[in-house]
N, C-alpha and C positions, 0 to 999 in steps of 0.2 A: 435048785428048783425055781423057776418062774410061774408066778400064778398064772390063769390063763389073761387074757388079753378083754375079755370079754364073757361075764356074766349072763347066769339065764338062769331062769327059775318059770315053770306051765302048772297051771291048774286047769285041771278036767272036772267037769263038772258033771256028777251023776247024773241027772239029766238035764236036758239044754234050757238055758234059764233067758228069759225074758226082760224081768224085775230089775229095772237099776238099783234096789237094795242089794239084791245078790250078787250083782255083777261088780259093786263097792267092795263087799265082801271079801271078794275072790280077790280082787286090784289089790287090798288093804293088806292080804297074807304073803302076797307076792312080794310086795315093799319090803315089809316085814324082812323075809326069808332075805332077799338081795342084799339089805341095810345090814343084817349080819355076817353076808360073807364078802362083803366089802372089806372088811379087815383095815379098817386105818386108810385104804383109799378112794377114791371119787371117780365119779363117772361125769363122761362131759358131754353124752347124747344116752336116749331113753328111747330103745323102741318096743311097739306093742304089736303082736299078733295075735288075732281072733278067728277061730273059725267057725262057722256057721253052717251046716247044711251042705256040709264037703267043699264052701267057697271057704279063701283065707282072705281076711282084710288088714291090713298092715298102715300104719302109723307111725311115725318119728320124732324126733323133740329135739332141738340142741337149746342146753339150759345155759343160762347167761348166767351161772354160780354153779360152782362146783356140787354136784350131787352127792349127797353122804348120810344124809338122815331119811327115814322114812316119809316123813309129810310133806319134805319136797318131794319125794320120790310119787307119793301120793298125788299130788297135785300137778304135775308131770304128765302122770300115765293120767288122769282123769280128761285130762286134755286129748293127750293122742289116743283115749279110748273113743271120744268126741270126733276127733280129726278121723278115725278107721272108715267110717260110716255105717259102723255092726250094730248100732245104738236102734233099738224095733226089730231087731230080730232075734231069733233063736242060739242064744252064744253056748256050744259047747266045750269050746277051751278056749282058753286067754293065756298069753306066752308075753313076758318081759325082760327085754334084753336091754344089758348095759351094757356100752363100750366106752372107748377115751380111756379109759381107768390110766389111774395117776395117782403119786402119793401128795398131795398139797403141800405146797412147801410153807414152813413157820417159820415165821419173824418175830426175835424177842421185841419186846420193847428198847425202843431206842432211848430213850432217858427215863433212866432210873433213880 
């Protein structure tokens, strides 16, 4: 069995929300949910999809460190939620894709 290649996790939003608190919200569960089924690897681009009023606005990231925790993950999509230009309108779902995925490779210490 091979994981897939590429990650995703969408939030739908009961109704279409405005509020950059809510729109934090939804980003912040998404992290969340990916940062768990990352499973021990890392993703090396972050993209976002938003849709709006039947438009979709798309956004992308290649992170310069290996993604594997939520708060970069957080700080990632915060950006390419910025970069979409969905930010003043009516968001009813936000979709985040990981790809790259990779196991990071560890180096013991070299003197011991």
């Amino acid at each position: 069995y091979r994981p897939p290649a590429v990650l995703s996790a969408q939030f739908i939003f009961d109704d279409g929300v405005l509020e950059p608190a809510q729109l934090e919200a939804g980003l912040s569960h998404l992290c969340q949910r990916l940062t768990e089924r990352l499973e021990g690897r890392a993703a090396s681009r972050l993209g976002l999809s938003a849709n709006s009023a039947g438009l979709e606005f798309r956004a992308s990231r290649l992170s310069k460190e290996p993604l594997r925790d939520a708060g970069k993950l957080m700080r990632l999509a915060h950006l390419a939620l910025h970069d979409s230009g969905v930010l003043g309108l009516e968001v009813d779902e936000l979709r985040l894709t990981l790809s790259g995925l990779h196991r990071p490779a560890v180096q013991d210490r070299l003197w011991q």
